[in-house]
C-alpha positions as CSV (number, residue, x, y, z in Angstrom):
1,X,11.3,-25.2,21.2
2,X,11.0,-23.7,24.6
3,X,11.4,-20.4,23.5
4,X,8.5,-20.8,20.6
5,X,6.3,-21.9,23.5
6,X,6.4,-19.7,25.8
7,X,5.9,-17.3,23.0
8,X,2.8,-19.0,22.3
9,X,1.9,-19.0,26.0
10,X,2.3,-15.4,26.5
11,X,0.4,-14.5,23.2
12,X,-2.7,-16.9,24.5
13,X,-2.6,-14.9,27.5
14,X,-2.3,-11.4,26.0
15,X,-5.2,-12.5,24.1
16,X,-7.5,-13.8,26.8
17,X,-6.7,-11.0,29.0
18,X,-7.8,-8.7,26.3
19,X,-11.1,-10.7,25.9
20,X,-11.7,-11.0,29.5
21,X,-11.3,-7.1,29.5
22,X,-13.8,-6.7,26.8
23,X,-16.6,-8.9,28.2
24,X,-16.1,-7.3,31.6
25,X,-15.9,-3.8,29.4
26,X,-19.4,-4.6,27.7
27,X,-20.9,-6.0,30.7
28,X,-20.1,-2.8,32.8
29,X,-21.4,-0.4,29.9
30,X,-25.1,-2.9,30.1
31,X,-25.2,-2.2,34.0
32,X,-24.5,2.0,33.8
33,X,-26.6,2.0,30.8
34,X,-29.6,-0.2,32.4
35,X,-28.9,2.4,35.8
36,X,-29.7,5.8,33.7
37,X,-32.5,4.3,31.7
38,X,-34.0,3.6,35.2
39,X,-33.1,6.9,36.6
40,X,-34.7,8.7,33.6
41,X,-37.4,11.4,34.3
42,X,-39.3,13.4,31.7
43,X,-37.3,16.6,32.9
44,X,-35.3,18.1,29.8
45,X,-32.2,17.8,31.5
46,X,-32.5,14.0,32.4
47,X,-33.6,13.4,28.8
48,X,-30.8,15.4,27.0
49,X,-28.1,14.2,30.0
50,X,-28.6,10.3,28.4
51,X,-28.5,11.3,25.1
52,X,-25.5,13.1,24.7
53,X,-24.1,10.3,27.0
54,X,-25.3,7.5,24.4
55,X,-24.9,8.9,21.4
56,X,-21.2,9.2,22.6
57,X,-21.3,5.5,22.9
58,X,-22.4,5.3,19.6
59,X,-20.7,2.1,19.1
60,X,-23.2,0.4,21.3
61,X,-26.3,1.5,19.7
62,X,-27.4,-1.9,19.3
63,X,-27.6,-2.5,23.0
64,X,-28.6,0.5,23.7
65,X,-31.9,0.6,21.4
66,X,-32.3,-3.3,22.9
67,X,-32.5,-1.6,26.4
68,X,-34.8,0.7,25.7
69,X,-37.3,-1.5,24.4
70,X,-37.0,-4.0,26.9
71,X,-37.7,-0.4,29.3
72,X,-40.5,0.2,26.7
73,X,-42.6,-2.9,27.0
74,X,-42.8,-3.0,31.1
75,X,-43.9,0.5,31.4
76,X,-46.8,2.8,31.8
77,X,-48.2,5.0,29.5
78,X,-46.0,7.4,31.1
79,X,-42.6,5.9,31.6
80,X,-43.4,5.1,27.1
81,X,-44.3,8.7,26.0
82,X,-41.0,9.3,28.3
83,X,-38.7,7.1,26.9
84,X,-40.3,8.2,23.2
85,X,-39.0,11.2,24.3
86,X,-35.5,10.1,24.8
87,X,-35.6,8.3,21.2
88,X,-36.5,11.7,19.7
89,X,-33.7,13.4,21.1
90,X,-31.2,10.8,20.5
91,X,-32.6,10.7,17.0
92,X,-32.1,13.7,15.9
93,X,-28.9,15.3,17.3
94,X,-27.1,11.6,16.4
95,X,-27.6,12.2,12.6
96,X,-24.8,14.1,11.8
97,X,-22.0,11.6,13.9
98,X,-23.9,8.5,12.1
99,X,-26.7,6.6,11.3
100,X,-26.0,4.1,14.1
101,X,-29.4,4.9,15.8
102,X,-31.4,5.7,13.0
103,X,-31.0,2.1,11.8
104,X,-31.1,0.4,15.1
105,X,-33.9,2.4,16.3
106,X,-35.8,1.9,13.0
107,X,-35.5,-1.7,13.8
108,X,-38.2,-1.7,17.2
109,X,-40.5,1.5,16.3
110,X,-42.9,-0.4,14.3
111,X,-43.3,-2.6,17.8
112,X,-43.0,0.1,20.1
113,X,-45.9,1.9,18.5
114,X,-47.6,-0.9,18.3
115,X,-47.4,-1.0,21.8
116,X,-48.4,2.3,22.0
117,X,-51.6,1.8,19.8
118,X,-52.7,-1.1,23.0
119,X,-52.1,1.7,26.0
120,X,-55.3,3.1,24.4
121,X,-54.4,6.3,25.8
122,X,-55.7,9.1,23.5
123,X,-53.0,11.5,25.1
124,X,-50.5,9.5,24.8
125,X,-51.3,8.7,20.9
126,X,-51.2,12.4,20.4
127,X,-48.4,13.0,21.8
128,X,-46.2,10.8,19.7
129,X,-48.1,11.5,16.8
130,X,-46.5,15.5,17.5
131,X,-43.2,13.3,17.6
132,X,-43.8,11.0,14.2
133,X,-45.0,15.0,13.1
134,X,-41.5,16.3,13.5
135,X,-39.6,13.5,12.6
136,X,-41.2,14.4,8.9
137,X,-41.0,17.5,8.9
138,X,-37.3,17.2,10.3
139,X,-36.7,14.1,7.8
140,X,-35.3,11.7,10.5
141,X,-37.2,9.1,8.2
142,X,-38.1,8.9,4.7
143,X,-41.9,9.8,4.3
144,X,-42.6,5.9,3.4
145,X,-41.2,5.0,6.8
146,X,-43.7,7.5,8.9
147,X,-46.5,6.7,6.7
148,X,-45.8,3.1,8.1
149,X,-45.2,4.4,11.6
150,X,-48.2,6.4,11.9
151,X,-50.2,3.2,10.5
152,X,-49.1,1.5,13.4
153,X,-50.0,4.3,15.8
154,X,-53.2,4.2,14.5
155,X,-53.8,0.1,14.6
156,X,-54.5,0.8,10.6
157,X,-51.5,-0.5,9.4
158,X,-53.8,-4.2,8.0
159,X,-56.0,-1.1,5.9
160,X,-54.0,1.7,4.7
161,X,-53.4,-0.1,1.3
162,X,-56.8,-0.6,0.4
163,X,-57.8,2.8,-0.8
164,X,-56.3,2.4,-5.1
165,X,-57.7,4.4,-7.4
166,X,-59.0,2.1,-10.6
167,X,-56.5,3.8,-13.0
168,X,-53.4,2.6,-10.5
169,X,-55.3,-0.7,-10.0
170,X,-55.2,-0.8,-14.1
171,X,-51.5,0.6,-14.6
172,X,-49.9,-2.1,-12.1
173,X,-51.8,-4.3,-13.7
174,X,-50.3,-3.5,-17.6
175,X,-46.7,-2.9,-15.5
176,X,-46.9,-6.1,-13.5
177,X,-44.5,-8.7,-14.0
178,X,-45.3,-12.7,-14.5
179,X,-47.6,-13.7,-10.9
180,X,-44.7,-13.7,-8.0
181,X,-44.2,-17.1,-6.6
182,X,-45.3,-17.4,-3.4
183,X,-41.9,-16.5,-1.0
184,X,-41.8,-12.9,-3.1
185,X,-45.5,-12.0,-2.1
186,X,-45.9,-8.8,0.5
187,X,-46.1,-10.3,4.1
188,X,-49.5,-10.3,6.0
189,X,-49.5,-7.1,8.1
190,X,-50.1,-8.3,11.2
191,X,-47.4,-11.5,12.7
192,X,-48.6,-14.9,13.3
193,X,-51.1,-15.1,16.5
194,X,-49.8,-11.7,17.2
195,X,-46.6,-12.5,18.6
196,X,-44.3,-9.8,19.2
197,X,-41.0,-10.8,16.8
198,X,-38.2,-11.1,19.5
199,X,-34.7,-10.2,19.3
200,X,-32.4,-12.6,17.7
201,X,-30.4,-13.1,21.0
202,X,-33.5,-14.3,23.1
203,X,-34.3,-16.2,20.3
204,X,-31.6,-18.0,20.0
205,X,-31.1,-18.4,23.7
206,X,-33.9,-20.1,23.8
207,X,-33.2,-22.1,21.0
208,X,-29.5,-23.3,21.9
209,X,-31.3,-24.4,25.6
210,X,-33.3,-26.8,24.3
211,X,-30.4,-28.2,22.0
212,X,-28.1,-29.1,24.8
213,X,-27.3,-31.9,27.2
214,X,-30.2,-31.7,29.0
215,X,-32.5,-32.2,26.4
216,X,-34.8,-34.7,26.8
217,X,-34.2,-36.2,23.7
218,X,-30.6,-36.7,24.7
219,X,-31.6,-38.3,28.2
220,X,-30.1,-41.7,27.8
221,X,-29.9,-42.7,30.9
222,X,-33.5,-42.3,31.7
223,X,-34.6,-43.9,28.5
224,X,-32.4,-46.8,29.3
225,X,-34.3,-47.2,32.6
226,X,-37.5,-47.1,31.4
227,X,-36.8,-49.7,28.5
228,X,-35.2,-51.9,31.5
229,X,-38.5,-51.6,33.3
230,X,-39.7,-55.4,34.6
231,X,-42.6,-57.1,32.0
232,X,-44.9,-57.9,35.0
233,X,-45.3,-53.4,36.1
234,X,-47.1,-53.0,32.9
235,X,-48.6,-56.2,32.0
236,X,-52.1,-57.1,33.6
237,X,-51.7,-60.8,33.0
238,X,-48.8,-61.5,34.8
239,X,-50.4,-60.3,38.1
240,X,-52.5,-63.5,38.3
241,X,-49.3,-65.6,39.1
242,X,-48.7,-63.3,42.4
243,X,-49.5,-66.2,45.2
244,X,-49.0,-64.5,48.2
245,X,-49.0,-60.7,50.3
246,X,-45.2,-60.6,49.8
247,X,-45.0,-61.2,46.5
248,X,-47.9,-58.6,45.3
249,X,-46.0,-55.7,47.8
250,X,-43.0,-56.2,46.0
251,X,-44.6,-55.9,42.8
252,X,-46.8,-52.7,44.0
253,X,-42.9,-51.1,44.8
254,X,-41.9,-51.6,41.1
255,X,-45.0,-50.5,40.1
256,X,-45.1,-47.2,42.1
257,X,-41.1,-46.8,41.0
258,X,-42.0,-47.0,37.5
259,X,-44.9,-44.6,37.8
260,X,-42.7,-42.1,39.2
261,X,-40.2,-42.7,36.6
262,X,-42.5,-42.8,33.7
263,X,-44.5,-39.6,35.3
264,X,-41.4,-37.5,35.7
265,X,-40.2,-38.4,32.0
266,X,-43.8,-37.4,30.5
267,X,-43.8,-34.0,32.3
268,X,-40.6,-32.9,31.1
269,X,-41.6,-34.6,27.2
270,X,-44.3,-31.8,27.9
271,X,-42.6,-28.9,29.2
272,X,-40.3,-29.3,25.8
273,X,-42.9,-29.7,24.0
274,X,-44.5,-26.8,24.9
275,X,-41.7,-24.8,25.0
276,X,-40.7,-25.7,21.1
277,X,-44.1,-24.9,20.3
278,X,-43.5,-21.0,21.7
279,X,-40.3,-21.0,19.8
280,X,-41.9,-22.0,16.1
281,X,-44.1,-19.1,17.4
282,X,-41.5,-16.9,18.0
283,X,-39.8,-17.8,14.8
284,X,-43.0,-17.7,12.3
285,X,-43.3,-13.7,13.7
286,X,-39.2,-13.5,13.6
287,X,-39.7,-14.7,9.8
288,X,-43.0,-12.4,9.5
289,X,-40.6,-9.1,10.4
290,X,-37.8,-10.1,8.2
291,X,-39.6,-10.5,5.4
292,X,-41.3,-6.5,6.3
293,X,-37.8,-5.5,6.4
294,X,-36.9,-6.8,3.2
295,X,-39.6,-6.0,1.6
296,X,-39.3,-2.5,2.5
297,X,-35.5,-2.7,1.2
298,X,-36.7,-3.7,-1.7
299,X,-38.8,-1.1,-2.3
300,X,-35.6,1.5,-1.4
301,X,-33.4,0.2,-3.6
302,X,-35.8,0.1,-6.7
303,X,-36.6,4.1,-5.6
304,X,-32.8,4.4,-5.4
305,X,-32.3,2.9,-9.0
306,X,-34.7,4.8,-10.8
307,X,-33.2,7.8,-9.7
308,X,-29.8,6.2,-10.3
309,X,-30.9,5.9,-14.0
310,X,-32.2,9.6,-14.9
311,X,-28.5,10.9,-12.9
312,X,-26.7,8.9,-15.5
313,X,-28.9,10.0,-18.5
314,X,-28.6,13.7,-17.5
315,X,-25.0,12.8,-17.4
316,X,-25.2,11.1,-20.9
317,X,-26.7,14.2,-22.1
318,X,-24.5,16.5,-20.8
319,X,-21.5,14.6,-22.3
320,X,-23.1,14.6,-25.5
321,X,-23.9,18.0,-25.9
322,X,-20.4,19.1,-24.5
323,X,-18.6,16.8,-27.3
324,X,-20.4,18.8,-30.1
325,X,-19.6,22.5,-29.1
326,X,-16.7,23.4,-31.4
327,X,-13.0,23.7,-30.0
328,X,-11.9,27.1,-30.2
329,X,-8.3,26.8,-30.2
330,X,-8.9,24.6,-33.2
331,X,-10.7,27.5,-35.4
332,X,-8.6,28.4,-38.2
333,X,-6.7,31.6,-38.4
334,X,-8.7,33.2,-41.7
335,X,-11.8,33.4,-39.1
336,X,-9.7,34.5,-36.3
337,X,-8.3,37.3,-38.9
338,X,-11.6,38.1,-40.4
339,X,-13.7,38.9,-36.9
340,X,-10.5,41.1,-36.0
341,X,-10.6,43.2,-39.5
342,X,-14.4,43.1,-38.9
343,X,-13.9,44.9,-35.5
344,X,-11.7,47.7,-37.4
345,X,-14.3,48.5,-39.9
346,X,-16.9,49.3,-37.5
347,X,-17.6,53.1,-36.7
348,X,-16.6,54.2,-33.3
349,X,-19.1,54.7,-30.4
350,X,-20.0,58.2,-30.1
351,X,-17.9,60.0,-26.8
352,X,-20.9,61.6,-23.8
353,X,-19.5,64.9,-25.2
354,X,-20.8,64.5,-28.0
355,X,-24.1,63.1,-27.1
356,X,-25.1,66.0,-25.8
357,X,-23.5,68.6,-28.2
């Protein structure tokens, strides 16, 4: 038994260590990484230097891309077109190691140009419009994807469906399936009240803080106080049986206690409040960019299935028309016979001598 324990000891510490080692692992890789993305310039070297050293660390290109966005919101117009810069070049030489960044990245663009679009800054606009430029001409995204990008450049992205011709109008219309219930819809292009969608982490930060402990809601102690408040601090009627000076002071004590009381307790009912009310915010614009995403999914895998189905026909095809070519080790030996007596009956060709004798 003492033996089995201490085994079980040692492997709990073997596995905490390892933990411990990790967290302090990721934690260090955040601090270097949060140093070089504030040391970046918009020299070539500086820009190429983090790349290569992020697209090493490949494995963290879910913090990384979270880093730079947070970089990309706080600055200028400069320090964007500069960090823009750096998600081109990380972009494109991290394709052919994996699609870690393409995906992550892919994620925040339609923000950060959004963001971009605000500056208002034609030279900065047409700058990363050269950028969206090479990405398609590069194919770092599909063409659907910079379509969609450069809408958001632009601040067109609510309008650039709205030019149909009548004949497309009429063909989805004979094509369409029974009317979509209401979840399956396209979402509005722009997010509710024109929140930003946030991360899932600082979303659910912010959600787990206001499930804890020190929720209000779960504040028993105060609630208990207040319930145990005295009839006569908030009853007018009971004030008429004060007699003398003494007794009305020590009523106005209870009063002013249970004012205080009562005052704290409402502001923090009101801070929570108002903080729940950001987070349905945050989550009706979290929602809002989920349901882009899928829809654009959507849309990739139906393109992905139609050109699934003419592979496998051409394949059908194929198969068929291999399957009736005759076999010709299967030909019997009569024809075999008769093309080789058919070869020895034929004249031979004349020799160069005597073509020109």
């Amino acid at each position: 038994f003492d033996t089995a324990g201490r085994e079980n000891q040692d492997a709990c510490m073997l596995f905490l260590s390892r933990k411990n080692n990790n967290m302090a692992s990721g934690h260090g890789f955040s601090a270097t990484l949060e140093k070089k993305l504030k040391d970046l310039s918009v020299t070539v070297h500086s820009i190429q230097g983090i790349s290569q050293w992020v697209i090493h660390h490949r494995k963290h290109a879910k913090a990384v891309v979270a880093h730079w966005y947070k970089e990309l919101q706080s600055g200028s117009s400069n320090r964007k077109l500069t960090l823009l810069y750096l998600a081109n070049d990380i972009l494109q030489n991290s394709r052919k190691k994996g699609t870690e960044y393409v995906t992550e990245f892919n994620r925040v663009l339609p923000k950060a140009f959004h963001l971009v679009n605000n500056e208002k800054d034609e030279s900065l606009s047409a700058a990363v419009s050269r950028i969206l430029s090479v990405w398609e001409e590069r194919k770092v995204f599909e063409d659907d994807l910079i379509k969609k990008y450069k809408a958001y450049l632009t601040g067109s992205s609510h309008s650039h469906r709205r030019v149909r011709s009548d004949s497309d109008t009429k063909k989805r219309a004979r094509e369409s399936s029974p009317e979509p219930k209401p979840e399956e819809l396209s979402p509005a292009e722009s997010p509710p009240k024109k929140r930003e969608p946030p991360e899932p982490e600082e979303l659910f930060r912010r959600m787990a803080a206001i499930d804890r402990s020190n929720s209000v809601a779960a504040d028993t102690a105060t609630q208990q106080r207040i319930a145990a408040l005295p009839p006569e601090v908030h009853s007018t009627s009971l004030s008429v049986s004060l007699k003398d000076k003494a007794a009305v002071n020590q009523l106005m004590e209870k009063v002013d206690e249970a004012i205080k009381l009562l005052s704290d307790y409402t502001t923090r009912v009101e801070a929570e409040v108002k903080e729940r009310e950001d987070i349905q915010e945050l989550l009706d614009a979290y929602i809002w960019q989920q349901k882009h995403l899928l829809r654009d999914t959507k849309k990739k895998m139906k393109d992905h299935q139609g050109k699934l189905e003419k592979v496998t026909k051409v394949r059908q095809e194929l198969q068929s028309h291999l399957a009736s070519l005759p076999d010709i080790s299967k030909l019997p030996n009569t024809m075999v016979a008769a093309v080789s007596t058919l070869g020895q009956e034929l004249a031979p060709l004349p020799s160069a001598g005597d073509l020109f004798t």
